[in-house]
N, C-alpha and C positions, 0 to 999 in steps of 0.2 A: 766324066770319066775320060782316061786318057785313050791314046791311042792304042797302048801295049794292052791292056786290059779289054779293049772292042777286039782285038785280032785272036786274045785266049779267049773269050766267049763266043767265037766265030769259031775256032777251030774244034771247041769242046760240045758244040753244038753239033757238029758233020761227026765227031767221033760215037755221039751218043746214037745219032742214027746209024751208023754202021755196026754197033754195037746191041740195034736192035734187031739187025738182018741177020748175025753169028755172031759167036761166042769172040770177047777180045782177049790178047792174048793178055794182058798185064790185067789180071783176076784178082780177087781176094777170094777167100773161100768160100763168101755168099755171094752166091752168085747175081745179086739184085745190085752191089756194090761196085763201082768203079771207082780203080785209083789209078789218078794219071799224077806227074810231077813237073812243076812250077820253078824255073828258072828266075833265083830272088833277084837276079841283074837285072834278066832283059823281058822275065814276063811269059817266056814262053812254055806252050807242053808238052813235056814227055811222055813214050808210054813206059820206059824205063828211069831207073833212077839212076841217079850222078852230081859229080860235085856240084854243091849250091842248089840242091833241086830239095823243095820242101813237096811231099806227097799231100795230092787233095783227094777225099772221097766222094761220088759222087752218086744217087741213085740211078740202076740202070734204066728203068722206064721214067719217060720221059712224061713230066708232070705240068702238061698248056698252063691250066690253072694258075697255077706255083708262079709260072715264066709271067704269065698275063700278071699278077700281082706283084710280081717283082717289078715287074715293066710300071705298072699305075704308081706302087710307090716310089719310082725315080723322078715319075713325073709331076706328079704331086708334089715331093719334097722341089723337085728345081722351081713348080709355080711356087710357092709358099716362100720361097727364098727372093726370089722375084717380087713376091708381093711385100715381104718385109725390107728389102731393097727400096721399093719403090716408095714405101710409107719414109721410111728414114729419111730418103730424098727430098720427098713431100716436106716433110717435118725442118729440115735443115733448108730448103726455101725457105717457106713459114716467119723461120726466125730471122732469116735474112732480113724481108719481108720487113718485121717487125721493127728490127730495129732498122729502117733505113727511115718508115713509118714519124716511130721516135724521133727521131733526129730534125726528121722535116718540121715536126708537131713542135721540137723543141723551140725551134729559131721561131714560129709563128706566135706559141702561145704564154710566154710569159706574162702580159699585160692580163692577159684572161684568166689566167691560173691565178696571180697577184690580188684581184679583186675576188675572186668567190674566195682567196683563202680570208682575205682581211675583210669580205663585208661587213663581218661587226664592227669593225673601225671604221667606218664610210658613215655611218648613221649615227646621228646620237635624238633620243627624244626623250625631250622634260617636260613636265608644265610648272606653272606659278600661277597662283590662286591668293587671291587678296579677300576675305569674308568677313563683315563687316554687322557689331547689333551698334545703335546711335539712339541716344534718349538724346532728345531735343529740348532743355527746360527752358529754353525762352526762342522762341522763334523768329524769323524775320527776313527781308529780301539779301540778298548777297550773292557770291562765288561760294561754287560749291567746294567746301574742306578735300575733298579727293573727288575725283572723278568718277563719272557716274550715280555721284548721291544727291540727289533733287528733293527735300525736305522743303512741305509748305510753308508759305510766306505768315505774315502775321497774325495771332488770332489761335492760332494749334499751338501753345504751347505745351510740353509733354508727349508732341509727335515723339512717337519709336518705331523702327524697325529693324529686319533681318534684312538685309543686303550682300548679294554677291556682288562686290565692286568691280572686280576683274578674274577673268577665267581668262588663260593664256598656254596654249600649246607651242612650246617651242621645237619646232622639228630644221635639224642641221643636216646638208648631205656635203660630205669633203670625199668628194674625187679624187684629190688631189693634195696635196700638204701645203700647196700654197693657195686654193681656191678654196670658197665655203659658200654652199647655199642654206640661206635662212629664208623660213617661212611662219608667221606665226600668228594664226588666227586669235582674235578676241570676243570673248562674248561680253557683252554689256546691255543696259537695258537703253532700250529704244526710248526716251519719253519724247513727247511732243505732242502740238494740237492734234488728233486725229483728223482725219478727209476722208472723207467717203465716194465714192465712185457710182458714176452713172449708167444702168446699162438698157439700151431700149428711151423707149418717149414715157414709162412710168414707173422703171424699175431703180430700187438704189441699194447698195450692198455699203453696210456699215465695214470700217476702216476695223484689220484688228493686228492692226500692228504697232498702237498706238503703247507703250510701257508690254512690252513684249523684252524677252530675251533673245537678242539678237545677233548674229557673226559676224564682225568687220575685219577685216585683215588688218594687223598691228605694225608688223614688221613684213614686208619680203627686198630680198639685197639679194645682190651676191659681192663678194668681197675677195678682193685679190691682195696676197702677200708679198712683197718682190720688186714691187713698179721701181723705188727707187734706192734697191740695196744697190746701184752699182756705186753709188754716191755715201762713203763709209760717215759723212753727216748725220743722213736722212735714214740710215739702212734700221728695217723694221718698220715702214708704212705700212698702214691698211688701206685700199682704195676701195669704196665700198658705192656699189652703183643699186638706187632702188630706194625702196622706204624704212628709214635709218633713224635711230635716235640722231639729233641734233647736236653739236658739240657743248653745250653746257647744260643743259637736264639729267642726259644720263650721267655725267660726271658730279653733276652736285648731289644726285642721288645714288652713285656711289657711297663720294664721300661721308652724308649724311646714314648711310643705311638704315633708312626707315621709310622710304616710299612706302610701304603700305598702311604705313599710318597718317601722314602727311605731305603733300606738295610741296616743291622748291618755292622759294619767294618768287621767282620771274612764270614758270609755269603754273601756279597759283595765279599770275596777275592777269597773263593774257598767253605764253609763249607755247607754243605746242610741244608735246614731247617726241613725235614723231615726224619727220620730215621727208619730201619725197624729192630728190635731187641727186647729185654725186656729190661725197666725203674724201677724206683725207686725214689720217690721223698717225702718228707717231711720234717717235722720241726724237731729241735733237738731240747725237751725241758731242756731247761737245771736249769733255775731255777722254772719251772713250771708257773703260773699264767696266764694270759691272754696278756701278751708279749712277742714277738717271739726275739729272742737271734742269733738264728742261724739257718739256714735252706740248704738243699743238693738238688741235682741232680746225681743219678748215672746209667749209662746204658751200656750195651754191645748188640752190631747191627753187620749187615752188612756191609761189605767197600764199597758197592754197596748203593744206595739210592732209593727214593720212584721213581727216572725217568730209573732208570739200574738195569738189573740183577744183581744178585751176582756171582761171579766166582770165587771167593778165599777158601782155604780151611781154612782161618785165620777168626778171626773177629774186630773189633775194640773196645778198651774201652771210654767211656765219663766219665768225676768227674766234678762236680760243687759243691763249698761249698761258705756260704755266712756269714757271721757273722755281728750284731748289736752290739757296742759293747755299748750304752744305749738303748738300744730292740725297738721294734715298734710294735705299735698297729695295723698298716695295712702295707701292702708289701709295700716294698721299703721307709719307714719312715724313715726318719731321714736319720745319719752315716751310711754309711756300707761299707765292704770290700766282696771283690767276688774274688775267684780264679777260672780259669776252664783248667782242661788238654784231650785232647784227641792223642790216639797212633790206628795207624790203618797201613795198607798196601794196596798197589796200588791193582786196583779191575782188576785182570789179573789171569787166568786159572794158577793150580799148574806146570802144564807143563811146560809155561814158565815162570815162577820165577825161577825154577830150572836148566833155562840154564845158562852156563858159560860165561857170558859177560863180559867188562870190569870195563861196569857202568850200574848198576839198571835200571838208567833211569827211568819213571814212573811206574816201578813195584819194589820199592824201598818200603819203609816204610816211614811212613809220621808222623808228630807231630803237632800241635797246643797247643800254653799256652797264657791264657790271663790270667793279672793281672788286676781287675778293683775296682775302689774308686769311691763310689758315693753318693750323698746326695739327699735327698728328701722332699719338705713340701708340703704343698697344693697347693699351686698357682706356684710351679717352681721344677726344678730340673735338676741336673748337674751330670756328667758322665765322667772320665779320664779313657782311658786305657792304657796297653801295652802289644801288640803283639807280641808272638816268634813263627818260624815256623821250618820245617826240610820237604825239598820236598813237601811244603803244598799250593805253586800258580802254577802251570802247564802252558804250551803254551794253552789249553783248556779252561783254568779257565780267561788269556789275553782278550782271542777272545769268551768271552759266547756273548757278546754282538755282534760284527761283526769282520772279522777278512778276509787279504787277502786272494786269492782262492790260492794260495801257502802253505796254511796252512791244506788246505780241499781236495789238489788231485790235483789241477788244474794251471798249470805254467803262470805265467803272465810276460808281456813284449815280446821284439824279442828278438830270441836269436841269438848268432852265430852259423852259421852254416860253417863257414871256417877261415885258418891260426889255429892261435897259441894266447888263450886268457889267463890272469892270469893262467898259467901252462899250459893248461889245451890244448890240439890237438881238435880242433874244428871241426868236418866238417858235412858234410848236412845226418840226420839219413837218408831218402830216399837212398842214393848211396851208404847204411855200410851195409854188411852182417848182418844178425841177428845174429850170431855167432861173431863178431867182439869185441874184449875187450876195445877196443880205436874208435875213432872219432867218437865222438854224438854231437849234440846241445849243446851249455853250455847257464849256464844262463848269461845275464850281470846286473851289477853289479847297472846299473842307469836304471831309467823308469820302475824298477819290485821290487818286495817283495821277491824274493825266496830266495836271499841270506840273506838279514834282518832276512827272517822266521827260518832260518836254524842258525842263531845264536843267537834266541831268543829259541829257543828249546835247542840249546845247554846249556844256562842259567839256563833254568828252568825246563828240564828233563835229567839230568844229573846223579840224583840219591844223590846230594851234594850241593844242594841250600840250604840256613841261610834266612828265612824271620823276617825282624823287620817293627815293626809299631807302632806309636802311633794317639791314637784318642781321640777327646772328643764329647760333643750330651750335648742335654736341650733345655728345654723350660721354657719359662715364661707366665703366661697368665696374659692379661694386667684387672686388679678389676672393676669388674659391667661390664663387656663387652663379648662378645663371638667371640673377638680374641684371637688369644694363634701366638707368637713368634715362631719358632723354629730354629735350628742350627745343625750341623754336620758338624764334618773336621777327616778326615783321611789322616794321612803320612805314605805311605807302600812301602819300598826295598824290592823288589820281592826275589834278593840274594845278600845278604851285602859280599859272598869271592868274588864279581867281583869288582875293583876298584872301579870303577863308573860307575855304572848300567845306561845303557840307560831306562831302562825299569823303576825306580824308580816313582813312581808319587805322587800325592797330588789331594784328591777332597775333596770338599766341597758345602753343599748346606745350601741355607738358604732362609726364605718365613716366610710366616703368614696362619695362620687357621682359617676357624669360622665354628663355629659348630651350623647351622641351626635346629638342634632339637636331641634328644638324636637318632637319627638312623644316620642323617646324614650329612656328613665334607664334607668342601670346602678345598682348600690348591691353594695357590698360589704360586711358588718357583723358585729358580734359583741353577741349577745342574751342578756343570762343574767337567772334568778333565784335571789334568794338569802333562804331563811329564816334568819336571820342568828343567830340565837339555839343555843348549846348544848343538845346533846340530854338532855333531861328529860322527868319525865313527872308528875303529877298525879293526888292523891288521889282518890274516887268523892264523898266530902263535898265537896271545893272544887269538883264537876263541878255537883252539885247547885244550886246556887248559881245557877246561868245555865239551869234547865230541863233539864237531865240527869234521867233519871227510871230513879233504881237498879234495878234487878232486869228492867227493862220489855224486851221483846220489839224486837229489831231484826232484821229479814230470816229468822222465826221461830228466832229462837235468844237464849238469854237474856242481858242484860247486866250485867256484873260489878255486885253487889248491897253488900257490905261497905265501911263508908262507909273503913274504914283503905286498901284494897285503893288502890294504884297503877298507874293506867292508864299504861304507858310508850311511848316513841320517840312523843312526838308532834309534833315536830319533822319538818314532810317533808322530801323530800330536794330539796337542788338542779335549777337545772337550766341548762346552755350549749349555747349552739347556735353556727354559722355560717351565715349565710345570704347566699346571690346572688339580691336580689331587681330585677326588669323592671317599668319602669313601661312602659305603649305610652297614648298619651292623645293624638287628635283629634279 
């Protein structure tokens, strides 16, 4: 309230009291009523009227109460005005506040905001699953048709079973659009000797891990996009550090698209598909535009793979190079030529490499070269190769599939235990000192593997085995149908310096596919090997020759010592299968 207004409630207040001491003179007819008059300019009271003067009436007795209540509601309304004053204030901080808040949060938090908006683009997870039924009608020792299938050697013919070949969880995290972490556990089955374990001076726990379902890790990498786009050549590498497909398995099982039914000829023979090292892969632009010319693989790993340590002080190199020579729009289009070379060393501790032996034997150095021609269209494609190797099939790489216990520790057939066998003083271990340099067990020669095994290592760990092979593969898929043909044939001389290799073989497979929906394949096929060779057998002098060592101890039993003596049936046996193999892959 103003001023003018405090000085008329000041004077109207001194008039009301005097007005309760006598009568005033400026009355209205009730006498309870006082009218005084209000100067609309300046505010002030009259007890007469005049120009500008508006009349107020007012009660003559003077009412505390009334004044007290008029007085609280002034005061009341000025807090309440104050108090909404001061909220608004509040309030319009606040926002200041806020957005100043904002602004800070903004410049800090895009990277954060970025990643919870895109999580689901950060992550991707698949699996692939390879399930596997295999009638076996004729059985025998070999490399196993895919990985993980270990069917008995000869004698079961009609083995069958259900197999899970491979269980594969793929899980990808990309932080980044040029980085990618892959991880990808496998399940496969464990087979092998079991061992049992000792605990205390009379206790023993049987082993049960022996053909178990078990998790090894397949893949983990991480791989970078970028290293050499500043170089418009090269631009588009991947550099990929960790455990990696190797540059020519996963690329021929691209091309071929039927890993689940069948191995590459080089990873069939001995080559791993997984390698633990650093990669390097991309296109070589060469005349630029949106068709690829030529494109590479290159890596240096371990001699060891993703199932064995490493133990060498060495490492191995890979090269793959591929050329179009009219380009393709999508991998494997058209023409192309592929070379691929790898050089490594046997995965054996620097100690023993460094002894002085006569022959390396599988701590040798090893080679692999393929030459491949192949064409590609939509509906088909065709595949030639040629194989050369240097100590690159082993007695190991024979038997991944099954192989006799003369191979793994364990002596098979009777032996002799007295006289005079192929050289050899025969007599019963029980009755020879342990000190004794002469008369043990020998093996013989029919009803057992030991001697066969012992000149099948002579062959192929010698330190001096030549492998050749040639191969071809394709498909055709028949127009408007979701069958697809397929085919594979491999010719591989384990070692072309031995006249004629008993061990030489030939497989081949061939079936039809359908592909029930973009996850998942049927395949129907027929899988066989064949040592192709008439059964014969081999003098103890021509064994010698490759590291055979006469008379010497194999699986403590002696072996045939007389260089005339012939080692027979080392020709293995066949082997056919049928199989219905599932691919499931999302």
């Amino acid at each position: 309230m103003n001023n003018r207004w405090k000085t008329a409630l000041l004077g109207f207040s001194c008039l009301v009291l005097l007005a309760c001491g006598k009568p005033a003179q400026a009355q209205t007819s009730d006498p309870k009523i006082v009218t005084l008059y209000v100067d609309r300019a300046t505010g002030q009271l009259f007890m007469s009227p005049g120009a500008n003067r508006m009349p107020v009436k007012f009660n003559a007795a003077v009412d505390t109460k009334a004044i007290e209540h008029q007085v609280e509601e002034q005061v009341e309304l000025k807090t309440h005005d104050e108090l909404e004053a001061a909220v608004a204030e509040s309030r319009a901080q606040q926002q200041d506040d806020n957005a100043a808040m904002a602004k800070k949060l903004a410049s800090v938090t895009p990277p954060v905001s970025s990643y919870l908006t895109n999580f689901q683009n950060k992550f991707r997870l698949g699996t692939l699953a390879y399930l596997d039924y295999g009638l076996y009608t004729h059985t025998g020792f070999g490399p196993q048709f895919s990985e993980n299938l270990n069917p008995p050697g000869p004698g079961n013919n009609f083995y069958n079973s259900f197999d899970i070949g491979r269980v594969y969880l793929n899980t990808y995290f990309m932080p980044t659009d040029d980085l990618t972490f892959r991880f990808t556990p496998e399940m496969y089955r464990a087979n092998g000797t079991p061992s049992n374990d000792k605990t205390g001076t009379t206790t023993g726990i049987g082993s049960n891990l022996d053909g178990a379902l078990d998790v090894r890790v397949k893949y983990a990498y991480l791989q970078y996009k970028g290293l050499l786009d500043r170089f418009d050549l090269l631009r588009g590498a991947d550099t990929t550090l960790g455990a990696q497909s190797n540059p020519l398995v996963a690329w021929e099982d691209d091309f071929g698209q039927f890993r689940y039914v069948y191995l590459s000829p080089w990873n069939y023979a001995s080559l791993s598909s997984t390698q633990i090292g650093v990669g390097l892969n991309g296109p070589i632009n060469l005349l630029g535009g949106e068709r690829t010319y030529a494109e590479y693989g290159l890596g240096v790993y371990d001699n060891g793979t993703f199932k064995t340590p490493e133990q060498t002080d060495t490492k191995q190199v890979m090269a793959r190079g591929t050329f179009y020579p009219f380009g393709a729009n999508w991998k494997y289009q058209g023409l192309g030529f592929t070379g691929f070379y790898d050089y490594g060393y046997g995965n054996v501790a620097p100690d023993s490499v460094n002894l002085n032996t006569p022959l390396k034997a599988s701590d040798a150095h090893f080679r692999r070269i393929a030459a491949i021609i192949h064409y590609a269209a939509e509906q088909w494609n065709l595949l030639g190769e040629l194989d050369y190797g240097n100590n690159a099939f082993t007695l190991a790489n024979l038997y991944s599939g099954s192989g006799p216990l003369d191979a793994f520790g364990t002596a098979t057939g009777t032996p002799f235990t007295s006289g005079t066998h192929f050289g050899n003083d025969c007599s019963d271990p029980s009755k020879i000192q342990s000190n004794s340099k002469f008369g043990v067990a020998c093996y013989n020669v029919l009803n057992t593997y030991g001697p066969q095994t012992a000149v099948y290592q002579a062959f192929l760990n010698d330190g001096r085995s030549r492998q050749l092979g040639f191969d071809f593969m394709g498909h055709y898929h028949i127009p408007n149908t979701k069958l697809t043909g397929f085919g594979m044939f491999q010719w591989f001389m384990p070692n072309i310096n031995v006249n004629e290799d008993p061990l030489d073989f030939q497989r081949f497979v061939v079936g039809v596919s359908y592909q029930y929906n973009e996850y998942l394949r049927f395949a129907l096929d027929s899988q066989n090997l064949l040592f192709y060779h008439d059964q014969f057998g081999l003098p103890v002098s021509y064994a010698k020759q490759f590291n055979y060592v006469p008379g010497s101890k194999l699986n403590g039993q002696l072996l045939p010592k007389s260089p005339t003596t012939a080692i027979p049936n080392l020709v293995p046996r066949d082997i056919h299968a049928m199989f219905l193999n599932v691919e499931f892959s999302y």
